[in-house]
C-alpha positions as MATLAB code, in Angstrom:
seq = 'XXXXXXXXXXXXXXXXXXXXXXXXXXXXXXXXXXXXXXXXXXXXXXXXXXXXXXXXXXXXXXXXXXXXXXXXXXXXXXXXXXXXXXXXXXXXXXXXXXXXXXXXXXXXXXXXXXXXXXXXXXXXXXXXXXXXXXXXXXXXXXXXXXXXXXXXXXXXXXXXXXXXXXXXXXXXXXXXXXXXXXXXXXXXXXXXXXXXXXXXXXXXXXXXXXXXXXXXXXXXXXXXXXXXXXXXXXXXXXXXXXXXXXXXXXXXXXXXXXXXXXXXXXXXXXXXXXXXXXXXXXXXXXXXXXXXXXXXXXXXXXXXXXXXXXXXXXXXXXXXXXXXXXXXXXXXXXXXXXXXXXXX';
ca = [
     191.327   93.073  153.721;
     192.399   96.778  152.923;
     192.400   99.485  155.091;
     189.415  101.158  154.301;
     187.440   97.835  154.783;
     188.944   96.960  157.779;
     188.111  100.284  159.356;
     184.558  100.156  158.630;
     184.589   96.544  160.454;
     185.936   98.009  163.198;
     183.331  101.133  163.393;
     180.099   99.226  162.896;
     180.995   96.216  165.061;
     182.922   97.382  167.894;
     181.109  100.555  169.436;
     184.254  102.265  169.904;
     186.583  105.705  169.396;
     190.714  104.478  168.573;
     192.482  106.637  170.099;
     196.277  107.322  169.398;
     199.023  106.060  171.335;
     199.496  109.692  173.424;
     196.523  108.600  175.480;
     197.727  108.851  179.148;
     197.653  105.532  181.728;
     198.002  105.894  185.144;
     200.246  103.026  185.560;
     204.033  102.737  184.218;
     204.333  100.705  181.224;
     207.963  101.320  179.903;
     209.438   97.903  181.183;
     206.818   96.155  178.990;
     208.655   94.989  176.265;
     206.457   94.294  173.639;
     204.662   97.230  173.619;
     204.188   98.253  170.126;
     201.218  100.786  169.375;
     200.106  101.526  165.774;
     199.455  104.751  165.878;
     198.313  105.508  162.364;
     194.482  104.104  162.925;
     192.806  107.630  164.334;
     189.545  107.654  164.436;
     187.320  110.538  166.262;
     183.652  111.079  167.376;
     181.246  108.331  169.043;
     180.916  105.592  167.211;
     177.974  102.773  166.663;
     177.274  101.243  170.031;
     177.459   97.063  170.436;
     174.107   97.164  171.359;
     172.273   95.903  168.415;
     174.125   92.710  168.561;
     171.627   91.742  171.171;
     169.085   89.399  170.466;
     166.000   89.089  172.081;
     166.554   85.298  172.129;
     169.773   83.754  172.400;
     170.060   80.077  170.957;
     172.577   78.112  172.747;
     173.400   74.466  172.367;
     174.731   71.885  174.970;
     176.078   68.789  172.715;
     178.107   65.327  174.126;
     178.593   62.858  171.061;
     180.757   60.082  171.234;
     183.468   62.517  169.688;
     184.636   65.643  170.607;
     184.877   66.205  166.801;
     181.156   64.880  166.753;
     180.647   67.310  169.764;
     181.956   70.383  167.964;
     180.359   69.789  164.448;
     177.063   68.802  165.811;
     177.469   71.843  168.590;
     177.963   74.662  165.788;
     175.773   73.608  163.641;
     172.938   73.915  166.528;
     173.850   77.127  167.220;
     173.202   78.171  164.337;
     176.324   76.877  162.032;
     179.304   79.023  160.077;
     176.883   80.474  157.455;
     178.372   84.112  157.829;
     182.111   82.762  156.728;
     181.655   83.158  153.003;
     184.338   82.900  150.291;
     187.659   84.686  150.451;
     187.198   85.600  154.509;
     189.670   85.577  157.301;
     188.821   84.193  159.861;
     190.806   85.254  163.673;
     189.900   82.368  166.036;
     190.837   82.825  170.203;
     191.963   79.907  171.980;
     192.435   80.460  175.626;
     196.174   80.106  175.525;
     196.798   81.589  179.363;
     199.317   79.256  180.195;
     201.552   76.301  178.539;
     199.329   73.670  180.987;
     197.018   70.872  178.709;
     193.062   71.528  179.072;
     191.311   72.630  181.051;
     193.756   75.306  181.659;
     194.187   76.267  177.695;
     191.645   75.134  174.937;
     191.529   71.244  173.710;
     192.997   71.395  170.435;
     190.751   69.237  169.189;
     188.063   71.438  169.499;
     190.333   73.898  167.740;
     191.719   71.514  164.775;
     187.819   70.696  164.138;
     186.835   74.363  164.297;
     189.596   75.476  161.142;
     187.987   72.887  159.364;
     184.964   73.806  159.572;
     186.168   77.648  158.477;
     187.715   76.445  155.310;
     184.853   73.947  154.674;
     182.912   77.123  154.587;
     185.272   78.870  151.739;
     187.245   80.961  154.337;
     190.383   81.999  152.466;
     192.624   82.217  156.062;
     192.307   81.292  159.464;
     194.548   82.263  162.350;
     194.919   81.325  165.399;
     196.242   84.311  168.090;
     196.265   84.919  171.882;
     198.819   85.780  174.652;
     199.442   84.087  177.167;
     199.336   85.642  180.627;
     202.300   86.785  182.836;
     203.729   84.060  184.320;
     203.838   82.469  181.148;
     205.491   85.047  178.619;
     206.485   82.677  175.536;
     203.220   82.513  173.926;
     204.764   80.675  170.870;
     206.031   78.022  172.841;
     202.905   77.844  175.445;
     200.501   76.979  171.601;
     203.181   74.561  171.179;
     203.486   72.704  174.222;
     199.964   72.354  174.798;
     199.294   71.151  170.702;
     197.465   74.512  169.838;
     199.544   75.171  167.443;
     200.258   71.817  165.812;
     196.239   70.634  165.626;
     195.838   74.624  164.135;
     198.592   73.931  161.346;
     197.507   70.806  160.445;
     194.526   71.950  158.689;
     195.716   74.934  157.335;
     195.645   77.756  160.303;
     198.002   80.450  160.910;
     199.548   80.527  164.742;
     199.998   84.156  166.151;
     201.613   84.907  169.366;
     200.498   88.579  169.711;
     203.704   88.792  172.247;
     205.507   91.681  170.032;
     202.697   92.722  167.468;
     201.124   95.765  166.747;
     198.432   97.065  169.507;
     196.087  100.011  168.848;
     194.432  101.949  171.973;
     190.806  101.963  172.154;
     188.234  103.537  174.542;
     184.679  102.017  174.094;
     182.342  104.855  174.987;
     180.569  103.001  177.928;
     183.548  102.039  179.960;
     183.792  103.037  183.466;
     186.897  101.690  184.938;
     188.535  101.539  181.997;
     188.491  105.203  182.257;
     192.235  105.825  180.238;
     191.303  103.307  177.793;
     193.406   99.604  176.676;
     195.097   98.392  173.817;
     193.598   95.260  171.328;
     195.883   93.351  168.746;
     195.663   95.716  165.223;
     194.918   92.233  163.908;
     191.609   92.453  165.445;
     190.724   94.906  163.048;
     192.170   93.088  159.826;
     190.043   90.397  159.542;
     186.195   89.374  158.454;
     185.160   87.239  161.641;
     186.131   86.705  165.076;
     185.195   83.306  167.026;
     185.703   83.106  170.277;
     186.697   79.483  171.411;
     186.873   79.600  175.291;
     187.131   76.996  178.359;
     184.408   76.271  181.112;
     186.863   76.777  184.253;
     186.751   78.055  187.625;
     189.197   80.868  188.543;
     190.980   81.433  191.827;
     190.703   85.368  191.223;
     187.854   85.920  188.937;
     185.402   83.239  189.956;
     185.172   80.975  186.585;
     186.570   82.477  183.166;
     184.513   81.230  180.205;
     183.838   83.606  176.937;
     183.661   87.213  178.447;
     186.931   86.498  180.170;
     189.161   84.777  177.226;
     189.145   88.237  175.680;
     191.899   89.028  178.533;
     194.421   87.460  176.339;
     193.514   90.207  173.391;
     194.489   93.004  175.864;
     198.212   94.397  176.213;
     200.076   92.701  179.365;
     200.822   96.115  181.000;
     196.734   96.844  181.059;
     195.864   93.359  182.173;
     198.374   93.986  185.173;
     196.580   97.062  186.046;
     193.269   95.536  185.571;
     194.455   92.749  188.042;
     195.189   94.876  190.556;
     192.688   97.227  190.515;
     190.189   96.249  192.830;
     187.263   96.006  189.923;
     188.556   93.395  188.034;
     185.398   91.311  187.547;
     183.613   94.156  186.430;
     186.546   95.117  184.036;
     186.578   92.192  182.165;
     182.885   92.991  180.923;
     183.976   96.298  179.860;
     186.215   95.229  177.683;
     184.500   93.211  176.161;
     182.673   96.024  174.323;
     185.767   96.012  172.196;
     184.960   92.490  170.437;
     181.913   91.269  168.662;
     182.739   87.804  168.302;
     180.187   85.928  165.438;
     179.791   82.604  167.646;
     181.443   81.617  170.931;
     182.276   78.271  171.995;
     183.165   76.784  175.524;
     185.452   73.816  175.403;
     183.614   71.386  177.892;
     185.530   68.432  177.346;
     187.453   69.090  180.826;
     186.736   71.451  183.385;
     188.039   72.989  186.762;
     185.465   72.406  189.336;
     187.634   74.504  191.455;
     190.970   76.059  191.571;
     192.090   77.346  188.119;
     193.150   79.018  186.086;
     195.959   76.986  185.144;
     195.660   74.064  187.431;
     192.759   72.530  189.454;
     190.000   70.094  189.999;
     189.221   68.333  187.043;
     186.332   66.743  185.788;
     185.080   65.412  182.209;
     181.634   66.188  181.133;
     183.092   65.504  177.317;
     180.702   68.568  176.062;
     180.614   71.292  173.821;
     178.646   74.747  174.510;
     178.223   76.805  171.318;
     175.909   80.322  170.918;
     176.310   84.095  169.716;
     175.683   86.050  172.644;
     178.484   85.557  175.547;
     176.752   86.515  178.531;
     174.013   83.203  177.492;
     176.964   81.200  177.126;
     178.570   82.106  180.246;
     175.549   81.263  182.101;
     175.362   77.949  180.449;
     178.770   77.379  181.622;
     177.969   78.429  185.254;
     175.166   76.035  185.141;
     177.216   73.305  184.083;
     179.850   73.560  186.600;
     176.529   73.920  189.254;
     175.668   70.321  187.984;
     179.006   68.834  188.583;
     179.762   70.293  192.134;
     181.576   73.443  192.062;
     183.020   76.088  194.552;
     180.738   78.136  196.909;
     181.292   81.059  195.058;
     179.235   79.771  192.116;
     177.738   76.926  193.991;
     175.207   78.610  195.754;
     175.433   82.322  194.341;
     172.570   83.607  192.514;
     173.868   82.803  189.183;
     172.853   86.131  187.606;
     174.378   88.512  190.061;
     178.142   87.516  188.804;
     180.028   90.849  188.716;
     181.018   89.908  185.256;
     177.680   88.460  184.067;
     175.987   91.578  185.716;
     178.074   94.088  184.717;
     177.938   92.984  180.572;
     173.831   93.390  180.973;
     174.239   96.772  182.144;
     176.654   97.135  178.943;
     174.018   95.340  176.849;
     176.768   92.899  175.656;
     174.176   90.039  175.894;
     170.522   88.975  176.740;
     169.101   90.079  180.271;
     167.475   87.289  181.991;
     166.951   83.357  181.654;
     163.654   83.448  179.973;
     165.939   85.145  176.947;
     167.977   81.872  176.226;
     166.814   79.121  174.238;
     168.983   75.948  175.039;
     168.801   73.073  172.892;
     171.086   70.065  173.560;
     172.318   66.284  172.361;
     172.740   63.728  174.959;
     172.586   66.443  177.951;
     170.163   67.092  180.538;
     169.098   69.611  178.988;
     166.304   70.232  181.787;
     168.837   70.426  184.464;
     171.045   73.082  182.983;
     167.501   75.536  182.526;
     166.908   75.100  185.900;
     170.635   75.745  187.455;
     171.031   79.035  184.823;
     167.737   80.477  186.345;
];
């Protein structure tokens, strides 16, 4: 994709002003080592906000085949399939790579070798596969390795990035409130045609569960996830930056979960299910409600499932639908009935 193409990507999708790599943080980032800012991508002004990526109905399907390459095919195509992949794209697909521990802590590669193939099976001319892994875990590389990321990627054709020492650009989305200095994405971001967002349904010992809106962490440079962590909003932070990514379809790998504990280690149990839909805050509820029918922790056990700091605070950024009577699940050899009533 050229430069000029890539741009306008980034302006009608993302709601957001670039900002050069001057921009001021109040935390001290010169023992990061990676950091690498590209500096030449200056846009100015306010730019298209996210908001008309929200649909007044948001499809989301629920799918356990005998397969978890059954699962994912049958899953995608319910949501709505791949049809916006066309010829020649590239394709940048997320894993949830946090750590170097085998689902549920990062994504079943499975789910990830079936998803590729799908891309190309849809003419995509590229596919990679980037994240970075989180701080107690700094060899990305090694972490997509270990866990067969990598391998399942390259084995149908994917590129593997570890976004450990590439090129970050600063970005300020316009409706940000704690994020009030701005954060750095992966210039990659802006290079390519599509962005699917392939997270895990997990509890989290910090952020209550981390599911679509919080696998964009890894796409966010390690010096402002450390000052996210410790900055007393971090729930609400993760929705914010989400307004930085408009992922085409989101997918929650199902096939294991943390009932508790997490992120990297936990409670497991094995629904063997797939969650696919285009709008992340539906998704996330779906998720919720799944871990609700399995037996969960208090904190999502018996909250009201719409009050989330994260889920709430992406409404208020119009990152996704509103309310329950705005999803439309449909499902394969899931109680489908159930999950409506523990998402309302």
């Amino acid at each position: 994709m050229d430069k000029e193409k890539s741009l306008r990507w980034l302006k009608v999708g993302l709601g957001l002003t670039i900002l050069s790599s001057t921009v001021p943080f109040n935390i001290k980032r010169e023992n990061v080592p990676d950091l690498k800012i590209a500096s030449q991508i200056n846009l100015t002004g306010t730019l298209v906000s996210q908001t008309k990526e929200v649909h007044s109905i948001a499809n989301v399907s629920i799918v356990k085949e005998s397969s978890i390459r059954e699962s994912v095919r049958k899953a995608i195509s319910m949501a709505g399939d791949l049809d916006f992949i066309k010829p020649g794209d590239t394709v940048l697909v997320k894993p949830n790579v946090n750590s170097d521990d085998p689902y549920p802590g990062t994504t079943n590669p499975e789910v990830i070798r079936e998803l590729v193939s799908m891309c190309y099976e849809k003419g995509a001319k590229k596919v990679i596969i980037a994240d970075r892994s989180g701080v107690s875990w700094q060899n990305t590389l090694r972490n997509m390795e270990k866990t067969g990321i990598a391998q399942a990627g390259r084995s149908v054709g994917a590129d593997v990035l570890a976004l450990d020492n590439e090129e970050w650009i600063m970005v300020k989305p316009e409706k940000t409130k704690y994020w009030v200095n701005g954060f750095r994405i992966p210039k990659i971001v802006t290079e390519v045609d599509h962005l699917i967002n392939v997270a895990v349904v997990k509890t989290h010992s910090i952020a209550d569960f981390s599911m679509s809106l919080k696998n964009f962490v890894g796409f966010i440079h390690m010096s402002d996830r450390m000052f996210m962590h410790s900055s007393g909003n971090l729930k609400e932070m993760i929705a914010e930056l989400n307004l930085a990514f408009n992922p085409k379809l989101n997918i929650l790998d199902a096939s294991k979960v943390f009932v508790s504990g997490g992120p990297d280690r936990g409670e497991v149990k094995i629904p063997m299910m797939i969650i696919a839909g285009d709008d992340r805050v539906a998704v996330d509820i779906t998720g919720l409600a799944l871990l609700r029918s399995l037996g969960t922790t208090p904190a999502i056990q018996s909250r009201d499932i719409w009050s989330h700091p994260q889920i709430k605070r992406a409404i208020e950024l119009e990152i996704g639908i509103k309310n329950h009577s705005s999803i439309k699940f449909t499902g394969s050899n899931v109680d489908i009935a159930q999950i409506e009533h523990l998402s309302e």
